[in-house]
N, C-alpha and C positions, 0 to 999 in steps of 0.2 A: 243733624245727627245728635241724639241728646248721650250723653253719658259719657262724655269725652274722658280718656285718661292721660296721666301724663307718661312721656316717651320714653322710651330707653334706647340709648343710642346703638347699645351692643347690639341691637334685636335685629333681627336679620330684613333687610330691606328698609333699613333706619335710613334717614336723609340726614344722620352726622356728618357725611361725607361734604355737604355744602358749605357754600364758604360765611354764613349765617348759621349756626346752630341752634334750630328754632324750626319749629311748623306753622303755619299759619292755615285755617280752615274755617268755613260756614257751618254754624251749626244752631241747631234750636233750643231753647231753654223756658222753661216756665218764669214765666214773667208778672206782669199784675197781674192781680187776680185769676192767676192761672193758664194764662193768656200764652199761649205759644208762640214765643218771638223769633225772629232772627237773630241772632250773635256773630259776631267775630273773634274767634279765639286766634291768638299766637301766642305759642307757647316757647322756652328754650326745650332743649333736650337733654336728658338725663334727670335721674331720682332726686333732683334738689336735695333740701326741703328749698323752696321759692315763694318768695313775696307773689303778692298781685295789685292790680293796679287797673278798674274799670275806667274804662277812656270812656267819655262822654262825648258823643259827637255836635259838632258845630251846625247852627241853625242849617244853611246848605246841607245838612243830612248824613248820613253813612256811605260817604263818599268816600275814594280813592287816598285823599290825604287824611284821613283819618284813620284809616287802613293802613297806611304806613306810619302813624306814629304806636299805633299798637303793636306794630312788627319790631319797631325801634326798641322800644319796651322786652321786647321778649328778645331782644338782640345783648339786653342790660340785664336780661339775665331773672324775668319778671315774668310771670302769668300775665298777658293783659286779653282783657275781653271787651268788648264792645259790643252791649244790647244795640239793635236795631231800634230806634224810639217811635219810627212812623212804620214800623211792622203793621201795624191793623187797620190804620187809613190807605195805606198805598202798598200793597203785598207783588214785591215782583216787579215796582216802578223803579225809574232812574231814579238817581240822588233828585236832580231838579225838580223832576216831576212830583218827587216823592215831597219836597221839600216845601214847593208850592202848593199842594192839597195840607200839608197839614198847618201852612200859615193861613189858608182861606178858612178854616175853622176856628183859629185862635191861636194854635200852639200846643203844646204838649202838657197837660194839665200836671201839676206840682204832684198830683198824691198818683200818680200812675207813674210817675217819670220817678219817685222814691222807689215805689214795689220795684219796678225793673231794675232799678240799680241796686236795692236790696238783693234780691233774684240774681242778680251777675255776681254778688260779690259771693251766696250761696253756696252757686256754682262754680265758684275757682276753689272755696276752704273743702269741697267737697272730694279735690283733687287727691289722688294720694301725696303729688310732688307739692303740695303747699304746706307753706308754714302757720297759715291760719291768720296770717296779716294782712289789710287790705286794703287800699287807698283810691282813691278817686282822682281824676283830673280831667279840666274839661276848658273849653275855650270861646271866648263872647257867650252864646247865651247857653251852652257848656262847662261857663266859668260859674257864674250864677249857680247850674243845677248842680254841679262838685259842690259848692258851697248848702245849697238845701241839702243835699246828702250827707253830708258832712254834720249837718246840725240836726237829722231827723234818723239817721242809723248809729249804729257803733261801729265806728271804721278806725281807723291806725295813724292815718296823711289822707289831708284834701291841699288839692293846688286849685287857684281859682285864679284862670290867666282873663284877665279884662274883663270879668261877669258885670254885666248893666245889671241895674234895677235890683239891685240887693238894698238899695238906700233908698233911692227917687224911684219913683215908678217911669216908663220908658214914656216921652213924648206924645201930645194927644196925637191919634192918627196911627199907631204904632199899628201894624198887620198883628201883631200876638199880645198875648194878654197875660203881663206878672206882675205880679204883684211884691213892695218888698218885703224884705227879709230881718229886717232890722230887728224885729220881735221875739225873731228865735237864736238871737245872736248866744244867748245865754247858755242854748242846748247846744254850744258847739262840741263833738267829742271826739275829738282829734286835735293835734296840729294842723297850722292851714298857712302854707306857702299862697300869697298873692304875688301877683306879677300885673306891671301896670303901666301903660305911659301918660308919661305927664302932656301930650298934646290930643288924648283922649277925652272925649266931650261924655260918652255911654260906657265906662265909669266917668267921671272928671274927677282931678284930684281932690276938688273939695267933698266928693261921696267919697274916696277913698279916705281920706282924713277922717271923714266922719265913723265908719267902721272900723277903722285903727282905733278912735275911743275908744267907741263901744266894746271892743276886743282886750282893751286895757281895762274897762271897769270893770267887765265879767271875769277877770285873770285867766283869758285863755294864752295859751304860746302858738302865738304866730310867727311869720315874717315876712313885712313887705319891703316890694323894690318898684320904684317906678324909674322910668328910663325917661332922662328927656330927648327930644326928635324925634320919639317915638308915640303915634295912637295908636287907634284901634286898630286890631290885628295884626300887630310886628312880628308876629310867627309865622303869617302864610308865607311861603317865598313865593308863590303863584301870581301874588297884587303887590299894585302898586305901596301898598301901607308895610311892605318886609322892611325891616329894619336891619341888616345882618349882626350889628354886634349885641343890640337887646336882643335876639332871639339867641344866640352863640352864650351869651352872661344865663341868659333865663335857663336853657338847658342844663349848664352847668348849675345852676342852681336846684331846679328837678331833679338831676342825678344824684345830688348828694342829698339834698330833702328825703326821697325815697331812700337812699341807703343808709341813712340814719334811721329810717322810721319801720320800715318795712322788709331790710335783708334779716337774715339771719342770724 
């Protein structure tokens, strides 16, 4: 559906009545280069004005838990949208499937996986209920692409949970192909919330050190946390790597990042 608006609760046949005040819907957006993609909008209800917040989805794809942190988002009372990023290799596949075709090609190439998140954030200032604020956030190799969005559009808040290869490049043998980041540390233009555990090898704390320099000698305002007990992906509750009180700390720390940066 392109042209989405935002809701008003009073309107007659409004879903206010749920016990979530929010719509969640599929719909299409112009993407790179024009490119007609999949989205996930959740929206709250009623005329704001409202922040946004483009969810970047985790390598596994636009999948069901990604779907529900954008719902979360629009539960906090946010615009969130989540482009589909493997829309044009796998149109209409499972998350898996979808996720595996575009690791046998490489990955999601940096300057497409910008346009589209350029393209979502577009797409939410376009709203009438937006405030014209727009953040990013995104998890493992979603933390990364928050971070290249962050440093290659003009956004409001980037949160970068456990992004690899923003420092070192990923392992030889790696299925996908990025390259880091450390180059463009300079053009960050935002705030940027990291999140990190210190028993994380894809960050490891010494790449995260190393980027907290570089964030210090470019004077940008960040904030990191790393959690010890915690690696890679203490936010799925799905796997064995959930951590519950760094994912419980980190939320609470997203909520107020975003409401400092991006409410009203």
């Amino acid at each position: 559906m392109l042209g989405s608006r935002c809701l008003d609760p009073s309107a007659k046949g409004s879903l206010a009545s749920m016990s979530h005040d929010m719509k969640a819907e599929t719909i299409t957006i112009a993407g790179h280069g024009g490119d007609q993609i999949e989205a996930y909008l959740a929206q709250p209800l009623g005329h704001g004005p409202f922040g946004g917040v483009v969810v970047i989805h985790h390598m596994p794809g636009y999948d069901r838990s990604t779907k529900e942190i954008a719902r979360r988002f629009a539960d906090e009372g946010y615009i969130a949208l989540m482009p589909n990023l493997y829309s044009r290799e796998a149109p209409g596949a499972s998350p898996d499937d979808a996720a595996a075709t575009v690791r046998a090609r490489g990955g999601v190439p940096d300057e497409r996986l910008v346009g589209d998140v350029g393209a979502a954030s577009k797409h939410i200032k376009s709203l009438a209920c937006s405030n014209g604020k727009v953040g990013t956030i995104g998890y493992c190799s979603g933390g990364r692409q928050s971070f290249l969005a962050a440093c290659s559009l003009q956004l409001d808040a980037g949160v970068d949970c456990y992004g690899a290869a923003i420092v070192n490049p990923l392992p030889e043998g790696s299925p996908v192909k990025m390259s880091p980041l450390v180059g463009i540390v300079k053009d960050l233009s935002c705030p940027l919330l990291g999140l990190f555990g210190e028993e994380d090898q894809h960050p490891s704390p010494e790449e995260v050190a190393v980027l907290e320099k570089l964030l210090v000698e470019h004077g940008k305002t960040y904030e990191f946390h790393s959690y010890p007990g915690a690696g890679h992906a203490f936010f799925c509750v799905d796997r064995p790597s959930f951590r519950p009180e760094a994912a419980k700390d980190g939320w609470e720390r997203i909520d107020h990042f975003f409401r400092r940066y991006l409410a009203s």
